[in-house]
C-alpha positions as CSV (number, residue, x, y, z in Angstrom):
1,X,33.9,-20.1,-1.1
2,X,30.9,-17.4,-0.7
3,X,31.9,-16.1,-4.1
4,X,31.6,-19.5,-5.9
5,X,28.4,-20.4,-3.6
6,X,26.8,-17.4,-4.6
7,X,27.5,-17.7,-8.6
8,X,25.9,-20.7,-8.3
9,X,23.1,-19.9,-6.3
10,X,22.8,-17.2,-9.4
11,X,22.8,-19.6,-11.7
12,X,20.3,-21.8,-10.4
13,X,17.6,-19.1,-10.2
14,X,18.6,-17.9,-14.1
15,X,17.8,-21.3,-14.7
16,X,14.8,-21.3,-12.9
17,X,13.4,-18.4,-14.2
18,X,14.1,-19.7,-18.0
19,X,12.3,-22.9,-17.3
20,X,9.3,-21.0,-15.6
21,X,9.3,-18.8,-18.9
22,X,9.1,-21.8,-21.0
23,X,6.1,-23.7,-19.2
24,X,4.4,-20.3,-19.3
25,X,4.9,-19.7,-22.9
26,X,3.8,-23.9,-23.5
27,X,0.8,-23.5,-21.0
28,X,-0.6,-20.5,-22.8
29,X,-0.1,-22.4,-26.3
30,X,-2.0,-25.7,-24.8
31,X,-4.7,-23.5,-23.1
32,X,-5.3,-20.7,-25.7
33,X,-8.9,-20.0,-24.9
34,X,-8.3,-20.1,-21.2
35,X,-5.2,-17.3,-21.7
36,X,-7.2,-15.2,-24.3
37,X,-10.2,-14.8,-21.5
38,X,-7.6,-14.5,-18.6
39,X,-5.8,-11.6,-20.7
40,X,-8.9,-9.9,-21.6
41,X,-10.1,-10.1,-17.6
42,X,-6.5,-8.6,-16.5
43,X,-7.4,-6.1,-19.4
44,X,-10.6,-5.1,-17.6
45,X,-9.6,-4.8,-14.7
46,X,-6.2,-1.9,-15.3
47,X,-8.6,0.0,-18.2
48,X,-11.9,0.2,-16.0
49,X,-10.2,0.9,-12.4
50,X,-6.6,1.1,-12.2
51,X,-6.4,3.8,-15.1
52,X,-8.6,5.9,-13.9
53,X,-7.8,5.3,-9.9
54,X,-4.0,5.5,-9.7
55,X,-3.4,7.4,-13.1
56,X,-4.2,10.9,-12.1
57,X,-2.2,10.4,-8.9
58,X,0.9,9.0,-10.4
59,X,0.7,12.3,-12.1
60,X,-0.2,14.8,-9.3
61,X,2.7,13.1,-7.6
62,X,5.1,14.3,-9.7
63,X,4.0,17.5,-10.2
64,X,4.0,18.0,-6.0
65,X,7.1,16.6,-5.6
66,X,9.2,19.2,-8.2
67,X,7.3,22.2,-7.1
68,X,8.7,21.5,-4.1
69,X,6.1,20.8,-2.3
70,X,7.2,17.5,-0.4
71,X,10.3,19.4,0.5
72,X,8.0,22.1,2.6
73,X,6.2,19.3,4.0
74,X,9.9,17.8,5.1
75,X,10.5,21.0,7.1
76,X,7.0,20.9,8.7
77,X,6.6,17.1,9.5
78,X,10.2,16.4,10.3
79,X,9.6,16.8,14.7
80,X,6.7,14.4,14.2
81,X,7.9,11.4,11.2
82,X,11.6,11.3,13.2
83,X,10.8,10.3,16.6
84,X,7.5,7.7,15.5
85,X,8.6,5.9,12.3
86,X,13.1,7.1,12.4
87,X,11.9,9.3,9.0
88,X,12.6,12.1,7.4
89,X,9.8,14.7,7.6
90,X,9.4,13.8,3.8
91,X,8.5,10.8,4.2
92,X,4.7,11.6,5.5
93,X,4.0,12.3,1.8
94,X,4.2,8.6,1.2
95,X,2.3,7.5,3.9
96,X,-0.7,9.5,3.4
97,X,-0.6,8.7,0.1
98,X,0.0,5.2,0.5
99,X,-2.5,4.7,2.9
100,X,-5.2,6.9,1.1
101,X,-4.4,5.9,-2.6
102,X,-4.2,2.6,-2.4
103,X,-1.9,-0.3,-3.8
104,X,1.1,0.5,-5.7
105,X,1.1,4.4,-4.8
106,X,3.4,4.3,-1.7
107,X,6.2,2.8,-3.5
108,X,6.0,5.1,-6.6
109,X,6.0,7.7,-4.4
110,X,9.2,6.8,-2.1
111,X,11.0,6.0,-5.7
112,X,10.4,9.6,-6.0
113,X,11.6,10.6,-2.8
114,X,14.5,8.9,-3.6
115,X,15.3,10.6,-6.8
116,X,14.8,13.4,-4.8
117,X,17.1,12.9,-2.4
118,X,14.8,13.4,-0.1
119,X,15.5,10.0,1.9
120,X,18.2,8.0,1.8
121,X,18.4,4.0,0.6
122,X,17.6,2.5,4.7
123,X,15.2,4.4,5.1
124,X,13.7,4.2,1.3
125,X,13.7,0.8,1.9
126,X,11.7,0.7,5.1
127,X,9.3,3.5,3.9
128,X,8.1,1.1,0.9
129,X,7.4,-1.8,3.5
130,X,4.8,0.0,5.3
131,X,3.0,2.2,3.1
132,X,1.6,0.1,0.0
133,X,-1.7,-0.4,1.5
134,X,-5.9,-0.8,0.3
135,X,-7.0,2.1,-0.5
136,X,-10.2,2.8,2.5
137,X,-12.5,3.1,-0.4
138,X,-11.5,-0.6,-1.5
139,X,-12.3,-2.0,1.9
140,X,-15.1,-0.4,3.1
141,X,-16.4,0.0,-0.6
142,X,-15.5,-2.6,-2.9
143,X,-14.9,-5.5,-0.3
144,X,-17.0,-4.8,2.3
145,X,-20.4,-3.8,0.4
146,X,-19.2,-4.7,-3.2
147,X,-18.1,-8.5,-1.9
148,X,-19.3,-9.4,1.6
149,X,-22.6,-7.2,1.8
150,X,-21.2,-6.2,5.3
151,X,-20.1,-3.0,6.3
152,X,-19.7,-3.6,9.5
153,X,-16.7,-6.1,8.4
154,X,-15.4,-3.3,6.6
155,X,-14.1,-1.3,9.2
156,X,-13.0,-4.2,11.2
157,X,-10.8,-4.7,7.9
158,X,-9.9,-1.5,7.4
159,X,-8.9,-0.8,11.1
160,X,-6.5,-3.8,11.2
161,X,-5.4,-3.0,8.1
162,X,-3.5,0.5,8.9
163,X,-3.0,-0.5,12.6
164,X,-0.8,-3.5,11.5
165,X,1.3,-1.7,8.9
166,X,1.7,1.8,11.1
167,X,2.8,-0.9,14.0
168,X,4.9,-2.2,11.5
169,X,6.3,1.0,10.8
170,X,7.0,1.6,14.4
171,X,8.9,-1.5,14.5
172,X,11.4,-0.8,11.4
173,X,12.5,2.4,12.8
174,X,13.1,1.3,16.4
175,X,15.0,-1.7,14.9
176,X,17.1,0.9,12.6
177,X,19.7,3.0,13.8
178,X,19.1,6.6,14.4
179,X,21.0,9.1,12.7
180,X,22.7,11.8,13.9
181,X,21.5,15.0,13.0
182,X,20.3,17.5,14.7
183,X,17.4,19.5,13.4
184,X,17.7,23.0,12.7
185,X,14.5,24.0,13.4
186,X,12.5,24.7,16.7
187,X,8.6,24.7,16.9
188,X,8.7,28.2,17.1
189,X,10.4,28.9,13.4
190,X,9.2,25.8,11.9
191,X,6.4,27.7,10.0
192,X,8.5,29.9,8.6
193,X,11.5,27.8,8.0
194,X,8.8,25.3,5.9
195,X,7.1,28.5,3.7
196,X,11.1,29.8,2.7
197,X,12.3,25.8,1.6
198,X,8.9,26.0,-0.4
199,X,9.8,29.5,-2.3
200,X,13.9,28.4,-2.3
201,X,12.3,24.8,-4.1
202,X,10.8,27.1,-7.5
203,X,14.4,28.7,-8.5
204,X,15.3,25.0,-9.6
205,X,12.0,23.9,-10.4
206,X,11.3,23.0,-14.6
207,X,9.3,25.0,-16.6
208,X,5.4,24.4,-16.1
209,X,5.1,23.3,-19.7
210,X,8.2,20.7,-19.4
211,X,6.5,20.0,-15.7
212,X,3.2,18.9,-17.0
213,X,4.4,17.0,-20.0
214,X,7.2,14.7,-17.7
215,X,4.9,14.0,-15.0
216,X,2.2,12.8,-17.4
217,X,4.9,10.9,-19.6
218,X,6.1,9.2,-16.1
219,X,3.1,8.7,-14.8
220,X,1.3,7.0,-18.3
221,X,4.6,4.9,-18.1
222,X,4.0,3.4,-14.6
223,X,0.3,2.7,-15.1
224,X,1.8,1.0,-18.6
225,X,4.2,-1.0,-16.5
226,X,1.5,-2.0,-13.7
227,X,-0.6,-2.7,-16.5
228,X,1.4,-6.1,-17.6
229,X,1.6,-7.6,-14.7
230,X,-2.2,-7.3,-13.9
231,X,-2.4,-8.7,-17.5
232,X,0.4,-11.7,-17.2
233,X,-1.2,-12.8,-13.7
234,X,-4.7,-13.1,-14.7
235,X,-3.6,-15.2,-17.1
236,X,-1.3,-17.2,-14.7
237,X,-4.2,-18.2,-12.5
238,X,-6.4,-19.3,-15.4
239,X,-3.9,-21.3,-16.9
240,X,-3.5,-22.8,-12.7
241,X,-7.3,-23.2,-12.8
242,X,-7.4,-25.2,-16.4
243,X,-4.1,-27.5,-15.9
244,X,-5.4,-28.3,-12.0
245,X,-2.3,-26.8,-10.4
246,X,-4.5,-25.0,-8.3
247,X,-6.0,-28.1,-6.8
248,X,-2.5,-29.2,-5.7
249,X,-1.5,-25.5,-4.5
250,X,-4.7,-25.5,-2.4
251,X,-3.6,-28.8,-0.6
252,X,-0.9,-27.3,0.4
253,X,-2.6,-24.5,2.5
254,X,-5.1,-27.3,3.4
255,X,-2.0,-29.3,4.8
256,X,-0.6,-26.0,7.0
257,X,-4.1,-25.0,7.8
258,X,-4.9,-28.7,9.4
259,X,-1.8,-28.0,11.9
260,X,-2.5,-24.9,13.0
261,X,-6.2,-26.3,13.8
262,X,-8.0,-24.0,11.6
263,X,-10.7,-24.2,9.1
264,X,-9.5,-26.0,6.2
265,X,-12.2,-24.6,3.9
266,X,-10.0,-21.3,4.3
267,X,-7.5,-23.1,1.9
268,X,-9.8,-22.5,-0.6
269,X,-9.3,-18.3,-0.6
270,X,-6.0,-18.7,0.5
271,X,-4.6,-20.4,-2.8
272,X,-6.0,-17.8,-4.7
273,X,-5.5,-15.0,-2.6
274,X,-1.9,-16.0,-2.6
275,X,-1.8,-14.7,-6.5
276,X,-4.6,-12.0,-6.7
277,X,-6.0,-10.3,-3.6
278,X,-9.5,-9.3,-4.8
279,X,-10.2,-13.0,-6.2
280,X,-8.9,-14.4,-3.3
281,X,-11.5,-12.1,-1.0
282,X,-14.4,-12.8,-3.5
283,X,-13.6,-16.4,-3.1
284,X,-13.7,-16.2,1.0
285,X,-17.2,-14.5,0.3
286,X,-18.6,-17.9,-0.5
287,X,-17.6,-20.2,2.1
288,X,-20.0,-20.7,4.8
289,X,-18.0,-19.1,7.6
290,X,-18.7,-17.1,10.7
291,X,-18.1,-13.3,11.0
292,X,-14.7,-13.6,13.2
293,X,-13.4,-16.5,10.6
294,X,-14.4,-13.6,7.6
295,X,-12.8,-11.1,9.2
296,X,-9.3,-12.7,10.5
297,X,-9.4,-14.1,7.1
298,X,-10.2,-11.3,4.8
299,X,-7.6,-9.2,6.7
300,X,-4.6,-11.8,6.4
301,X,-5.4,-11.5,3.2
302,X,-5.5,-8.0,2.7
303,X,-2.5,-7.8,4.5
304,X,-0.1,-9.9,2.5
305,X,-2.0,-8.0,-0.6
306,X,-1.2,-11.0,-3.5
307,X,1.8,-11.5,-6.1
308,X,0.2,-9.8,-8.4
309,X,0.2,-6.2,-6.3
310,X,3.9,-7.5,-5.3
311,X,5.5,-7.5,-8.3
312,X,3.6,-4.0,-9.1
313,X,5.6,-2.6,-6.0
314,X,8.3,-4.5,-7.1
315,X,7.9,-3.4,-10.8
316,X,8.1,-0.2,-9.6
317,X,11.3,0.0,-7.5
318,X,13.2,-2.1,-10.4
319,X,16.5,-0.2,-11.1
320,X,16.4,2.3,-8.0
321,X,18.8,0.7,-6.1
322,X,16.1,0.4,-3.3
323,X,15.5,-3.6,-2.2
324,X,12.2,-5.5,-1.6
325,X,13.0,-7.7,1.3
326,X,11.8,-5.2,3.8
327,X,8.7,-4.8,2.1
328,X,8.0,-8.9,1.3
329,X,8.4,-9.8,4.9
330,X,6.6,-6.8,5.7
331,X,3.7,-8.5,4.3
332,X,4.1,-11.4,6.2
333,X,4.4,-9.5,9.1
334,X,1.4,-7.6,8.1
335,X,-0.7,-10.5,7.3
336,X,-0.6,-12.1,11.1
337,X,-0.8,-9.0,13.3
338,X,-3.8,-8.1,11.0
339,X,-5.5,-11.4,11.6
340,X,-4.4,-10.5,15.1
341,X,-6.2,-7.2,15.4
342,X,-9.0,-8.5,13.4
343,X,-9.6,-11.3,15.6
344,X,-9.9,-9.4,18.8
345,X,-11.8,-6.6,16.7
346,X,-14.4,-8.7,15.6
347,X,-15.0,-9.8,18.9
348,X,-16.5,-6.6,19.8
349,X,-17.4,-5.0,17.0
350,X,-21.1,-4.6,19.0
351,X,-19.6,-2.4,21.3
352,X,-18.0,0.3,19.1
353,X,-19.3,0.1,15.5
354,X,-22.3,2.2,16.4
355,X,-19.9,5.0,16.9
356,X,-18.6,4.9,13.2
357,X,-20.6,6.0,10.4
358,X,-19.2,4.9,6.9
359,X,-18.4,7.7,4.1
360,X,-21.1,8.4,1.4
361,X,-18.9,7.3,-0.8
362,X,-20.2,3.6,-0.1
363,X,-22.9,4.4,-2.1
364,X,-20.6,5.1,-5.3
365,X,-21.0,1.2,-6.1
366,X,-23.7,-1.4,-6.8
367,X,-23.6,-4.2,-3.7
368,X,-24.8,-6.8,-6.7
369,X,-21.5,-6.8,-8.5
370,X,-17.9,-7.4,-7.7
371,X,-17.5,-3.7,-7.3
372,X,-13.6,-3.6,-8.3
373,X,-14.6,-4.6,-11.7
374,X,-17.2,-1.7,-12.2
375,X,-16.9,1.8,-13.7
376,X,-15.1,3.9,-11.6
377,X,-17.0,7.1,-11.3
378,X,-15.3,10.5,-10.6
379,X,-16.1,10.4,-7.0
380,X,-14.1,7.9,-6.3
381,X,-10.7,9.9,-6.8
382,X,-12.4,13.1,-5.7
383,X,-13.0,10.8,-2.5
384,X,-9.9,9.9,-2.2
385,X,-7.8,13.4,-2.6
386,X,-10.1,14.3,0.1
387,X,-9.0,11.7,2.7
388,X,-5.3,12.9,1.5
389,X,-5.9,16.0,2.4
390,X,-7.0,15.1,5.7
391,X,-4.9,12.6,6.7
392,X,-2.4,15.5,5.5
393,X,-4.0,18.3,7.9
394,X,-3.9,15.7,10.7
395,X,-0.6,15.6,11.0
396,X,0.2,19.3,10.1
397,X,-2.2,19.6,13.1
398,X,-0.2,17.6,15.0
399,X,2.7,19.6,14.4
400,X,1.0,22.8,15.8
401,X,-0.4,21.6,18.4
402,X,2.9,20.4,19.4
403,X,4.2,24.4,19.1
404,X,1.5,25.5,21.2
405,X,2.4,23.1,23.9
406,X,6.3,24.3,23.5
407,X,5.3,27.5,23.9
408,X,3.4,26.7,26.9
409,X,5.9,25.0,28.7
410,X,8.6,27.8,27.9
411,X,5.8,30.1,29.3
412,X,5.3,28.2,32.8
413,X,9.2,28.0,32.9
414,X,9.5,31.3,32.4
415,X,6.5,32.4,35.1
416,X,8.6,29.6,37.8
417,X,11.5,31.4,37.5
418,X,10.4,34.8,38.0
419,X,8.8,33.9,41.5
């Protein structure tokens, strides 16, 4: 009964999907002008920031990942990723760069890990839901100055933002079993154990020449693929715009919004936040609401990040065997516990902004234009390796501090015993 249930079930979304096709392929022939400007936006938007923000990564990714690098860093990080997030040591590699790179880096990079076999399918799967994230140069940068002309907003955004997906994190690994290994490593020979898997890594590593050429080839391919769907969904929400779709789409926020007792002016950004996250944001920038409404908003919306960056990540993982349905409830999940934080951050953002100064790099774009859709400069990705590396030596830090205070204890033990 399941079997025949489920045929049909698979059926009914082929079907879907062919009629969806269809009214797309009709919608852009009755509203030509409105999907040759949409197209030539999405266009825009990947030549003038995604290629020259996420292209260089995708290809630095690859080339750390078969020198071996990630596999060092798996030795090293293993005592601190396995007991906070149920991850193998690996896995920190995707978090800083998801966190630092921005939107879809943190799912290319766990594809990679995967390919690796450096993390299993479970665990793949709950790595991807936590680690697609704005890049901090997007918040405090683009949305905060380039949007709201509020930087103080930014960090409220940007806080909530990592809080709610490293809780989220949290959360998947208690939820998932543990596995059963013991590590073979103590504090005291970790070092050493992490600098030998590094030099064991370059007997099987590819030439440099055949390096180079496959991670730019894989990485010109993923920008290609992200690319199209930045393109296809531009013109999606023009065509929504020009056929009044949208109108009816933002009724039904208005109608959920009017339950919950909230503002129903927020329907508004939410429609088109739903599809693109930067629209949606610049949208919210023009109602007349208070700071706490701005930021609980803004950060929902950050949090469940759009379709359009959705079916990049989902893009992405296509044909890896690893499954989205961590990662789209994930952004559900995301998007209240960031409003959430937001709410209760905004409420005192008086008493401990003062103590935060934001990163020169705020200065890399105008506050007069919609800063995602500027020139990136060079800055902007040397900012951004440097909060990699950081975020990198943070946790390596946290590794040897926790040797030092190993050896302490074994020290005092030691010192108890002899009296």
């Amino acid at each position: 009964m399941k079997s025949v249930s489920g045929h049909l079930l698979q059926k009914f979304f082929s079907l879907s999907y062919a009629i969806l096709a269809l009214i797309l392929v009709s919608s852009m022939l009755i509203w030509p002008r409105e999907t040759y400007d949409g197209a030539r936006f999405g266009l825009e938007i990947w030549g003038s920031v995604l290629v020259p923000s996420l292209l260089p990564f995708f290809i630095v990714v690859d080339i750390i990942i078969n020198l071996g690098i990630v596999k060092m860093l798996g030795v090293l990080l293993e005592p601190v990723m396995r007991p906070l997030f149920n991850l193998p040591g690996s896995a920190s590699f995707a978090i800083v760069m998801g966190f630092t790179s921005g939107f879809p880096m943190g799912a290319v990079v766990t594809r990679r890990l995967h390919e690796e076999r450096l993390c299993q399918i479970p665990e793949a799967e709950r790595l991807v839901a936590f680690t697609n994230n704005s890049s901090p140069l997007f918040i405090l940068v683009a949305v905060a100055v380039g949007v709201f002309s509020n930087p103080a907003l930014g960090l409220v955004m940007m806080i909530a933002h990592y809080l709610a997906n490293i809780f989220l994190g949290i959360i998947l690994g208690l939820l998932a079993p543990r596995r059963k290994t013991v590590f073979p490593y103590t504090y005291s020979n970790i070092i050493s154990a992490s600098i030998r898997t590094l030099i064991e890594a370059q007997k099987d590593r590819k030439p440099l020449g055949k390096l180079f050429s496959d991670a730019i080839h894989s990485g010109i391919k993923t920008i290609l693929l992200i690319g199209g769907f930045v393109i296809i969904y531009a013109v999606v929400i023009k065509i929504l715009y020009a056929s009044g779709l949208m109108n009816h789409i933002r009724n039904i926020f208005a109608f959920f919004l009017k339950l919950l007792n909230a503002d129903i002016s927020l329907s508004q950004a939410f429609s088109v936040g739903f599809f693109e996250i930067t629209l949606g944001l610049k949208t919210l920038s023009q109602l007349n609401l208070s700071y706490v409404k701005q930021a609980v908003a803004a950060s929902m919306l950050l949090g469940w990040s759009g379709l359009c960056i959705q079916s990049q990540v989902l893009s992405v993982l296509a044909g890896s065997g690893i499954k989205a349905h961590l990662y789209i409830w994930g952004r559900v999940v995301q998007s209240i516990i960031s409003g959430i934080l937001a709410f209760f951050l905004a409420q005192t953002t008086d008493l401990w902004s003062q103590y935060f100064i934001l990163p020169a790099a705020g200065f890399l774009f105008s506050s007069t234009k919609l800063a995602p859709y500027s020139s990136l400069s060079l800055g902007f990705i040397l900012v951004n390796i440097e909060l990699a590396a950081l975020a990198m030596l943070f946790m390596i830090a946290a590794v040897l501090t926790g040797k030092i205070f190993s050896r302490l204890i074994r020290y005092l033990r030691k010192r108890q015993i002899q009296k």
